[in-house]
C-alpha positions as CSV (number, residue, x, y, z in Angstrom):
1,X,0.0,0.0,0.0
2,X,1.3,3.5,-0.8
3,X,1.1,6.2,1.7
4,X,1.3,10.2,1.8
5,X,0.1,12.8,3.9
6,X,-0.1,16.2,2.4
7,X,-0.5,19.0,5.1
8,X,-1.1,22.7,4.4
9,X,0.4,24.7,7.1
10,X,-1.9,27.7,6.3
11,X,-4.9,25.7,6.6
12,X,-3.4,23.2,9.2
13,X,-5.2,20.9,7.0
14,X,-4.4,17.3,5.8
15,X,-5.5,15.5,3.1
16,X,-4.1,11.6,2.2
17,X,-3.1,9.9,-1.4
18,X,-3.6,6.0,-0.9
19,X,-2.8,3.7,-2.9
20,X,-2.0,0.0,-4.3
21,X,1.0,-0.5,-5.9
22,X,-0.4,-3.6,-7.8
23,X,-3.0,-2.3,-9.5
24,X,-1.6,1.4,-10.0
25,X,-5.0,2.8,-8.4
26,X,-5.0,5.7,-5.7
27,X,-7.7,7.5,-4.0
28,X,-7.2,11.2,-2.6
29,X,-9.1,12.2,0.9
30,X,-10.3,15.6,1.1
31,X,-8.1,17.2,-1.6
32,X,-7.8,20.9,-1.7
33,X,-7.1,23.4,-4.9
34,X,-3.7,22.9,-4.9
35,X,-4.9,19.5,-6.9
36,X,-1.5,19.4,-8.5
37,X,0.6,18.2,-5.8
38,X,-1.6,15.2,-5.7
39,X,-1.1,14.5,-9.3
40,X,2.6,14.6,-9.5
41,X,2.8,12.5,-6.1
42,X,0.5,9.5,-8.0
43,X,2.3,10.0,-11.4
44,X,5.9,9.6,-9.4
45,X,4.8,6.4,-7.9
46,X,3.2,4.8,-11.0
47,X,-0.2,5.4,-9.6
48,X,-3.4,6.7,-11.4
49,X,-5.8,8.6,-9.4
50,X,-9.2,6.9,-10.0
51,X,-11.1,8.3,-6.6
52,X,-11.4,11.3,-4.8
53,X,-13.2,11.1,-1.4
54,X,-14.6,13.6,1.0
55,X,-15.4,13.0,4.5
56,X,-17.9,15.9,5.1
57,X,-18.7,19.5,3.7
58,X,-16.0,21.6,5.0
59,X,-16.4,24.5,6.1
60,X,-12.8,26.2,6.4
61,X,-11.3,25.5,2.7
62,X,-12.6,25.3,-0.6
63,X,-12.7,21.5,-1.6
64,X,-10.3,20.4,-3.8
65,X,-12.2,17.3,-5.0
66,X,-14.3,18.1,-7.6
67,X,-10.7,19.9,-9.7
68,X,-8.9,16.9,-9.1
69,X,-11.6,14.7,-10.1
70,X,-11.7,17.1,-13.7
71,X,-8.4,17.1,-13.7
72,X,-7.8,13.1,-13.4
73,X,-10.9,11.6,-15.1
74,X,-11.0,10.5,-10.8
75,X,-14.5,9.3,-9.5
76,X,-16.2,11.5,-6.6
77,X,-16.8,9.8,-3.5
78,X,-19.1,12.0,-1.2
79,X,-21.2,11.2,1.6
80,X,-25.2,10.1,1.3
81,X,-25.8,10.5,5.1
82,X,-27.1,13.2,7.4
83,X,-30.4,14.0,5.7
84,X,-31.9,15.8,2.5
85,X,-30.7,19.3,3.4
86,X,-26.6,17.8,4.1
87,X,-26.2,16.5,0.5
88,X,-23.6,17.8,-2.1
89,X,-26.2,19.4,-4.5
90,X,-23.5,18.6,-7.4
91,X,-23.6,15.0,-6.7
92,X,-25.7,13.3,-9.6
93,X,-24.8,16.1,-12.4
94,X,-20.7,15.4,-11.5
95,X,-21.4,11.3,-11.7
96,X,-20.6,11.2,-7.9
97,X,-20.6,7.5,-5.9
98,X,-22.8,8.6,-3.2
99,X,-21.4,6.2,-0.3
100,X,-23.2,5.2,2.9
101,X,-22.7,3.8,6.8
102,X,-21.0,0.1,5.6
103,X,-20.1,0.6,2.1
104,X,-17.1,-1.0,0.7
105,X,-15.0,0.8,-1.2
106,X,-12.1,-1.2,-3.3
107,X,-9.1,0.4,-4.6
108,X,-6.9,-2.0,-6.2
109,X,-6.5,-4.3,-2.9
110,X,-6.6,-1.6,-0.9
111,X,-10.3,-0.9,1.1
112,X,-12.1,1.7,2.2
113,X,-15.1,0.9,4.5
114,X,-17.5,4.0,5.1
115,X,-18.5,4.9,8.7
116,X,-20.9,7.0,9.3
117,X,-19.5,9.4,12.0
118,X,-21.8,12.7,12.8
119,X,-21.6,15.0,15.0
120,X,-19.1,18.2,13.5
121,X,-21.3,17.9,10.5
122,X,-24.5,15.4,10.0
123,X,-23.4,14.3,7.1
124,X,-19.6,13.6,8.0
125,X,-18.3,10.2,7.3
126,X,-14.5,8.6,8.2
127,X,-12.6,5.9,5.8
128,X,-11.5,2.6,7.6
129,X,-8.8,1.4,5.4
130,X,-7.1,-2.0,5.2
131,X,-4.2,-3.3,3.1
132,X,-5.7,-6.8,1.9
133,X,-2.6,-7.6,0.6
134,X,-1.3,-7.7,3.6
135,X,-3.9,-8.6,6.4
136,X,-7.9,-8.5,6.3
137,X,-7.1,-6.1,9.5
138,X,-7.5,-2.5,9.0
139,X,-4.6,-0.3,9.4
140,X,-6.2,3.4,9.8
141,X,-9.0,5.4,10.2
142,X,-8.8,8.6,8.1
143,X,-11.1,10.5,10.7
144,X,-11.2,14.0,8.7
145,X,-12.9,16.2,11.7
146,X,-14.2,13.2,13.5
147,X,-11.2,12.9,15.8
148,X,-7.9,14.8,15.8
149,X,-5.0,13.8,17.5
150,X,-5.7,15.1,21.6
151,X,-9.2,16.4,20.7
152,X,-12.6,15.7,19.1
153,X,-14.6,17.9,16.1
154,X,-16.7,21.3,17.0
155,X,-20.4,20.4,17.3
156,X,-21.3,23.8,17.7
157,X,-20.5,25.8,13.8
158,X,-23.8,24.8,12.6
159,X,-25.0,27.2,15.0
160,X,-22.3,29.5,15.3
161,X,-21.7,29.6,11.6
162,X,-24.6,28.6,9.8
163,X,-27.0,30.3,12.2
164,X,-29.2,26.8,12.5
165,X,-30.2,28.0,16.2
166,X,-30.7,25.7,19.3
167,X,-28.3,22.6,16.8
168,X,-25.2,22.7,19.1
169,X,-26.5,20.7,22.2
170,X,-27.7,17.7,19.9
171,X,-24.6,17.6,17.9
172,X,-22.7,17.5,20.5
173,X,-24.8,14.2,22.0
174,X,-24.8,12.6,18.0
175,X,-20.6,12.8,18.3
176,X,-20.4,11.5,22.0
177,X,-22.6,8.5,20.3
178,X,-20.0,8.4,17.4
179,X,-17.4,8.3,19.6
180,X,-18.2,5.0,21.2
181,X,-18.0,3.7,18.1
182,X,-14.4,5.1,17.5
183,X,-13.4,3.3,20.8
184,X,-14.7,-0.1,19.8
185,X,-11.8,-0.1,16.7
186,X,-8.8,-2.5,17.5
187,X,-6.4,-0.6,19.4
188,X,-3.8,-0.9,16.6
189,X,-5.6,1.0,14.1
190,X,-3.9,4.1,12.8
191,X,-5.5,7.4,13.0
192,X,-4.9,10.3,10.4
193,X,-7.0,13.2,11.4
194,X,-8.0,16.3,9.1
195,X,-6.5,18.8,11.0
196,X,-3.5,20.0,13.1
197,X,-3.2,23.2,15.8
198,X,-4.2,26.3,14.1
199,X,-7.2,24.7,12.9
200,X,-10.5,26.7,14.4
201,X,-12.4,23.4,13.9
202,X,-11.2,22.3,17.6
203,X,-9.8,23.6,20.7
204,X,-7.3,21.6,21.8
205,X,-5.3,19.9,18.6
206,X,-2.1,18.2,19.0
207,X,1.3,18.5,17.0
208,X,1.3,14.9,16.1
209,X,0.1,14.2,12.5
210,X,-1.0,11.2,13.5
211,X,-2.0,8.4,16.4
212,X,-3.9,5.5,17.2
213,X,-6.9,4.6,18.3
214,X,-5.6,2.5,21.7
215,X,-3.3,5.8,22.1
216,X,-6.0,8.2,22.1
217,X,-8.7,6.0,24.4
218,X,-6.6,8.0,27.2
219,X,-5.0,10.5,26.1
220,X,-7.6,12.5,24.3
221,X,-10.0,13.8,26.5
222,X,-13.4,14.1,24.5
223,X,-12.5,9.8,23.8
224,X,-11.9,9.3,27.2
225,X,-14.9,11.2,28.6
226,X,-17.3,8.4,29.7
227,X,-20.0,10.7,30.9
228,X,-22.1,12.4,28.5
229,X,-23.6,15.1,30.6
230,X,-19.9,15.9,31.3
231,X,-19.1,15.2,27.2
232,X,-21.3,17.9,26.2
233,X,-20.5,20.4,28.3
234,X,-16.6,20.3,28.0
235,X,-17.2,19.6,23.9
236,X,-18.8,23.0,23.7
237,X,-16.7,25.3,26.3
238,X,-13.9,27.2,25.1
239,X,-13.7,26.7,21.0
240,X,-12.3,29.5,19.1
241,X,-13.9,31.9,17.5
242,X,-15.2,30.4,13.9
243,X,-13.9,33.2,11.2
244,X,-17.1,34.4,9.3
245,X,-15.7,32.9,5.9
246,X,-16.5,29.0,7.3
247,X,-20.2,30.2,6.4
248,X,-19.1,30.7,2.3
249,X,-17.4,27.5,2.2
250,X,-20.2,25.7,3.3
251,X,-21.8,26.6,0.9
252,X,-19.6,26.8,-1.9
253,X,-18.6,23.0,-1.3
254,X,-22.7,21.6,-0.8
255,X,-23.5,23.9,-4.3
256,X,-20.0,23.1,-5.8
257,X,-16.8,24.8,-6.2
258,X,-16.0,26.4,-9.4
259,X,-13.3,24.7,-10.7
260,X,-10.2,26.7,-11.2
261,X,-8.8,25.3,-14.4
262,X,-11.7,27.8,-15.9
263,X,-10.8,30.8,-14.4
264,X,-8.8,33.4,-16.0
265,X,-5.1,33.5,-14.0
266,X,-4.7,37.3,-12.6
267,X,-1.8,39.1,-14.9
268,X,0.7,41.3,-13.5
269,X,-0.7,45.0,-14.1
270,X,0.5,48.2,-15.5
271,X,2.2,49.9,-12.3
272,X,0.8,53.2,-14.0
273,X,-2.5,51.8,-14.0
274,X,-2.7,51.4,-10.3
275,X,-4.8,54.8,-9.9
276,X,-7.5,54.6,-12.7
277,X,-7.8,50.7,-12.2
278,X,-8.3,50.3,-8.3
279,X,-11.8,51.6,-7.8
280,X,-13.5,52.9,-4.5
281,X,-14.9,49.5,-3.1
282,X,-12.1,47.3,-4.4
283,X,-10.2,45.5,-1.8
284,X,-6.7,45.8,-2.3
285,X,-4.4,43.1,-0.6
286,X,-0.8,44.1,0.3
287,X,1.0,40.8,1.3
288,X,4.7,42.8,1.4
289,X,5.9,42.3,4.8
290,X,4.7,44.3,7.7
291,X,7.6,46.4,8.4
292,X,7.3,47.3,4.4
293,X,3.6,47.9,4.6
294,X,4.5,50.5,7.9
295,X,6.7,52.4,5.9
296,X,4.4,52.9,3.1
297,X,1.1,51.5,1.5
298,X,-1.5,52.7,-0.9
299,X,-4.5,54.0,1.5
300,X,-7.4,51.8,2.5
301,X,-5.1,48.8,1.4
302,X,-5.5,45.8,3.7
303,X,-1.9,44.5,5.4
304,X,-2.2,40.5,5.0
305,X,1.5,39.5,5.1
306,X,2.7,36.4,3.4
307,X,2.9,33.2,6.0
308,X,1.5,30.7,7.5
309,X,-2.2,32.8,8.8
310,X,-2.2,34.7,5.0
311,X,-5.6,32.4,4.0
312,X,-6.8,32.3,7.4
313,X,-6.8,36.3,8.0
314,X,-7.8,37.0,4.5
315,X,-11.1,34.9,5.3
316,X,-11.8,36.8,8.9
317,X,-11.4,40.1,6.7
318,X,-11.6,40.1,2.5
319,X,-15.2,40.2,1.5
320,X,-16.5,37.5,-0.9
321,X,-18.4,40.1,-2.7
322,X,-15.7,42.4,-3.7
323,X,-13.4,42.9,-6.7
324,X,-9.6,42.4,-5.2
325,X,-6.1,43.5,-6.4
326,X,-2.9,42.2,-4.6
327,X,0.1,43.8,-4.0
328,X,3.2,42.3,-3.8
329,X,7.0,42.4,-3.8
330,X,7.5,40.3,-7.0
331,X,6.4,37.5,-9.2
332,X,7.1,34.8,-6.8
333,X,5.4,36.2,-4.0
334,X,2.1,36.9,-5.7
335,X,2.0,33.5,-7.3
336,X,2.1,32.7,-3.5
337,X,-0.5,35.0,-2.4
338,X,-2.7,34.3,-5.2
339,X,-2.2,30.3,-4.7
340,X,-3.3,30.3,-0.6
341,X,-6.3,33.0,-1.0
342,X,-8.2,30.6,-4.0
343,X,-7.5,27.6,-1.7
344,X,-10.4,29.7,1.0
345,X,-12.3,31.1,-2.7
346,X,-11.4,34.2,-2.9
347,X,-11.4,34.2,-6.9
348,X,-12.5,37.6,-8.0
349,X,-9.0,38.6,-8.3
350,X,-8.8,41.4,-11.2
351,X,-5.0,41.3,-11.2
352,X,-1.8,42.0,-9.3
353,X,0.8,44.9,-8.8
354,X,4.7,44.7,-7.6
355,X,5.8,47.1,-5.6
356,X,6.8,49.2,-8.0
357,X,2.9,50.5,-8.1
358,X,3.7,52.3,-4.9
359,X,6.3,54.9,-7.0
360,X,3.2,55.4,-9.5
361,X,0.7,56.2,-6.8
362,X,3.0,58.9,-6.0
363,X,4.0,60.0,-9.3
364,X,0.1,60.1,-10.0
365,X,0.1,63.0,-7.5
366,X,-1.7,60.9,-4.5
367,X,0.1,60.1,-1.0
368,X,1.2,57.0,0.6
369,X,0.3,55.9,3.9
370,X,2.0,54.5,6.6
371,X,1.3,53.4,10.1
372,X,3.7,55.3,13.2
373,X,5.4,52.3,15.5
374,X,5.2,53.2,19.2
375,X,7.6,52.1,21.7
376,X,6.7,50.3,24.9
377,X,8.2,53.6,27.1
378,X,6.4,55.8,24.1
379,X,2.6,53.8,25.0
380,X,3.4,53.9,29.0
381,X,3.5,57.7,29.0
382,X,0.7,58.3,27.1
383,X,-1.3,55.5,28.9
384,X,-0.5,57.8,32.2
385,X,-1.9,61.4,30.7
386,X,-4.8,59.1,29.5
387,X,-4.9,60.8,26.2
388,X,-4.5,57.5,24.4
389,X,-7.1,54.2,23.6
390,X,-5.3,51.0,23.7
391,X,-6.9,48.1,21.7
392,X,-5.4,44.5,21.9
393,X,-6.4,42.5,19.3
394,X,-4.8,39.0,20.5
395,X,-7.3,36.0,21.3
396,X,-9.2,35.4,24.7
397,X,-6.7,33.1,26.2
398,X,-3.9,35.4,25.9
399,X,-5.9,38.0,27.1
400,X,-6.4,36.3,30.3
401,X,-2.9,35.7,30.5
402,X,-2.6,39.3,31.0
403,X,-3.2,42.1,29.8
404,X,-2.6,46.1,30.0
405,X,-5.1,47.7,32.5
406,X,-6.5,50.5,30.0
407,X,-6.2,48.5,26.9
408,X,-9.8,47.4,25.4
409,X,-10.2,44.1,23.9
410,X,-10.7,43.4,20.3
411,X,-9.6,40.2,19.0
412,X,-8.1,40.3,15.1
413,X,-11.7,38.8,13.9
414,X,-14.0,40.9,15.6
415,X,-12.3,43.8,14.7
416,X,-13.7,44.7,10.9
417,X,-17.6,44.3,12.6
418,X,-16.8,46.3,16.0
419,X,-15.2,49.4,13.6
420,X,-17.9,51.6,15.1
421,X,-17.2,51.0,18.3
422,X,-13.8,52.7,18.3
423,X,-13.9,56.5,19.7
424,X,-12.2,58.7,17.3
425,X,-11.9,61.3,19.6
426,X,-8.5,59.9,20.2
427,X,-5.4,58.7,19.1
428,X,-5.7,54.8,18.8
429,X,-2.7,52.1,19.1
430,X,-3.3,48.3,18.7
431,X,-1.0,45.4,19.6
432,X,-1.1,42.0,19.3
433,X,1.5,39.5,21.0
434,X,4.6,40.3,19.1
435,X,3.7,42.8,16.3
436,X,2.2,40.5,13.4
437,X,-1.9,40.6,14.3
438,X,-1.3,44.3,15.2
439,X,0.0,45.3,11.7
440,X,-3.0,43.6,9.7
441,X,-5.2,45.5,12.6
442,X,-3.6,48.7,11.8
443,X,-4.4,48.6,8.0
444,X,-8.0,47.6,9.1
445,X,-8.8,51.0,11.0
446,X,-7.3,53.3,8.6
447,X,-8.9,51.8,6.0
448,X,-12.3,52.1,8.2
449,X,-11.5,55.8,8.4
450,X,-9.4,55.9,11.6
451,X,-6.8,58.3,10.8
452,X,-4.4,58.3,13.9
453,X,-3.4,55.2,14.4
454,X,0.0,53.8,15.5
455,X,1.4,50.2,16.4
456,X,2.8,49.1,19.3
457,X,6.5,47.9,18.2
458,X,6.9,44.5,19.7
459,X,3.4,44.2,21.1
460,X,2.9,42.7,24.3
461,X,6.0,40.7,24.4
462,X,8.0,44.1,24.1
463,X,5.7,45.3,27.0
464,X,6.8,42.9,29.2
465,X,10.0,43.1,28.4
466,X,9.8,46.6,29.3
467,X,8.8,45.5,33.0
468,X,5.4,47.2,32.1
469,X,2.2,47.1,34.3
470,X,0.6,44.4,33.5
471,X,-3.4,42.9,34.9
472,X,-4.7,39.5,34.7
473,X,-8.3,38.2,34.9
């Protein structure tokens, strides 16, 4: 049996090529655009991909199944469960294999059995898969957002997300009865989750990429909890805050993604055309570095830097409904930029500019922008004459942790729908932890009409450092 795990850092997202080395079939598991990497993988180990399987609508990437299934002739294996309104509405028009709770799946002599396993989503399902040419015993469980390594799927984004009210509790009760099932698997068996930390579709993830089932019976508490009274109250304390993008991708993947190989590619535009062709309502991204974007940016631009949160951020803060423009340093780092914001749909990309753009805003006779760093010594003074509002835009755990006594709480995602709520009587400076969340905040308010606005240069960790006040909840 072949065997790769493909992870997307940005995402914190996994997806699996298996295959059998005797026949030359391979399936893909919850494929994402990037359907190229999957292709090349198969065609360097002799294999052809003839299946690509899903093991629920996701809600935090596009799905890459339906490209690589136009891309490789591959067949579509989506689930039938969870009722009418939880079924992939392109499912008979694409040819799909609609699989149920039991199915067999073959590929070559390696099997896929179907188990039905709600309780993130109704309709999820998880891929037991055995070697036969080696033993009738399977070796993993490709559990999607069934069960991670150290935690268990959210129950509660059909209601936080999808607005279906009062859903959360029951969900929650349909996974601690899915569960049970996950613990009566052999010990022995394998288990290759969807996710790793930095996903928002858990609370607790591990760094592992993978485990087994004996292995997590005890050390993953939502599969050790025997209680379900207990279960359902732990499951649904504490999860992050689901960005409002999970909404669109559910459902972009139950209508159908629009597949990317018939989408124009955005061009590299005229620098000189930067000022006639961005219009008021465009969102333009700037993914230069934050210190670059400080120094100088085209107003009402949007800091998203490249790295690891670049997909993540843009779907807390880029509209779906917009036209959108990128800035970047060169070539390389817009093919980048461009690559990680289709893999969450953002796709009406009109083109890209270098940097060189910023020169022909200026020579166009319009001014720059830039965003004043504040030192930790700088922010304690002001702080004392109380001529100043503080906003921290880190999450709720690291607020807890501490926090400065006058600052005002914000976190990064809340901050585009809470613009209102900022006085503008004031100068305003926002920090994060260390200076990253802080930058993309900055761009936010300016571009929301704030006009004095500074960063904190370090952010918290610089306050600290400082031997700052600092107050703990």
């Amino acid at each position: 049996m072949f065997f790769r795990r493909f992870y997307d850092e940005g995402l914190a997202q996994a997806s699996y090529l298996i295959g059998c080395e005797r026949s030359g079939e391979a399936v893909v598991v919850d494929a994402t655009r990037a359907v190229s990497q999957y292709a090349e993988a198969a065609a360097a180990a002799g294999l052809r991909i003839v299946r690509a399987a899903e093991t629920h609508i996701h809600a935090d990437f596009v799905s890459g199944s339906r490209e690589l299934a136009a891309l490789s002739g591959a067949t579509l294996l989506l689930s039938a469960e969870g009722g009418h309104e939880w079924q992939y509405a392109f499912g008979e028009s694409d040819g799909a294999v609609l699989v149920h709770d039991g199915d067999i799946v073959p590929v070559g002599s390696v099997r896929l059995a179907v188990l039905h396993t709600p309780g993130h989503t109704p309709e999820h399902v998880s891929y037991l898969v055995s070697d036969l040419a080696a033993s009738d015993q399977p070796i993993g469980l490709i559990s999607g957002d069934f069960v991670f390594v150290g935690d268990v799927g959210r129950p509660d984004l059909l209601e936080t997300v999808v607005k279906m009210t009062g859903t959360m509790e029951a969900a929650a009760r349909t996974l601690f009865r899915s569960l049970a099932r996950f613990r009566a698997l052999p010990d022995f068996v394998q288990v290759w989750p969807g996710h790793g930390p930095g996903s928002a579709c858990g609370k607790a993830l591990g760094e592992m990429p993978q485990s087994t089932v004996g292995y997590e019976k005890f050390a993953n508490w939502g599969v050790a909890e025997r209680d379900e009274e207990r279960f359902v109250r732990q499951v649904l304390e504490g999860q992050p805050d689901a960005p409002p993008y999970f909404a669109v991708m559910k459902r972009m993947n139950r209508e159908g993604p629009r597949l990317l190989g018939e989408l124009s590619r955005p061009a590299r535009q005229d620098p000189a055309s930067i000022a006639r062709r961005v219009s008021p309502g465009d969102v333009v991204i700037d993914v230069r570095a934050a210190e670059a974007f400080s120094e100088s940016h085209i107003p009402g631009s949007l800091s998203l830097p490249l790295g690891k949160p670049l997909s993540t951020w843009a779907g807390w803060v880029v509209p779906y409904d917009r036209q959108i423009f990128v800035i970047a340093g060169d070539a390389t780092d817009a093919e980048r930029a461009l690559n990680e914001i289709a893999l969450i749909g953002l796709d009406r990309v009109a083109g890209w500019f270098a940097s060189d753009a910023l020169v022909a805003w200026e020579r166009s006779g319009r001014q720059l922008e830039r965003i004043a760093q504040m030192s930790a010594s700088e922010l304690a003074a002001r702080v004392k004459r109380a001529d100043v509002t503080v906003i921290d835009v880190r999450n709720d755990a690291e607020w807890e942790q501490g926090h400065l006594a006058s600052a005002r709480h914000v976190p990064l995602g809340q901050l585009s729908s809470l613009l209102g709520e900022i006085p503008r009587s004031r100068p305003v400076v926002v920090h994060c932890q260390s200076g990253t969340r802080s930058a993309i905040a900055a761009s936010i308010l300016l571009a929301g009409g704030l006009r004095d606005v500074s960063n904190l240069r370090g952010g918290f960790n610089e306050w600290t450092r400082e031997g700052m006040p600092v107050v703990r909840d």
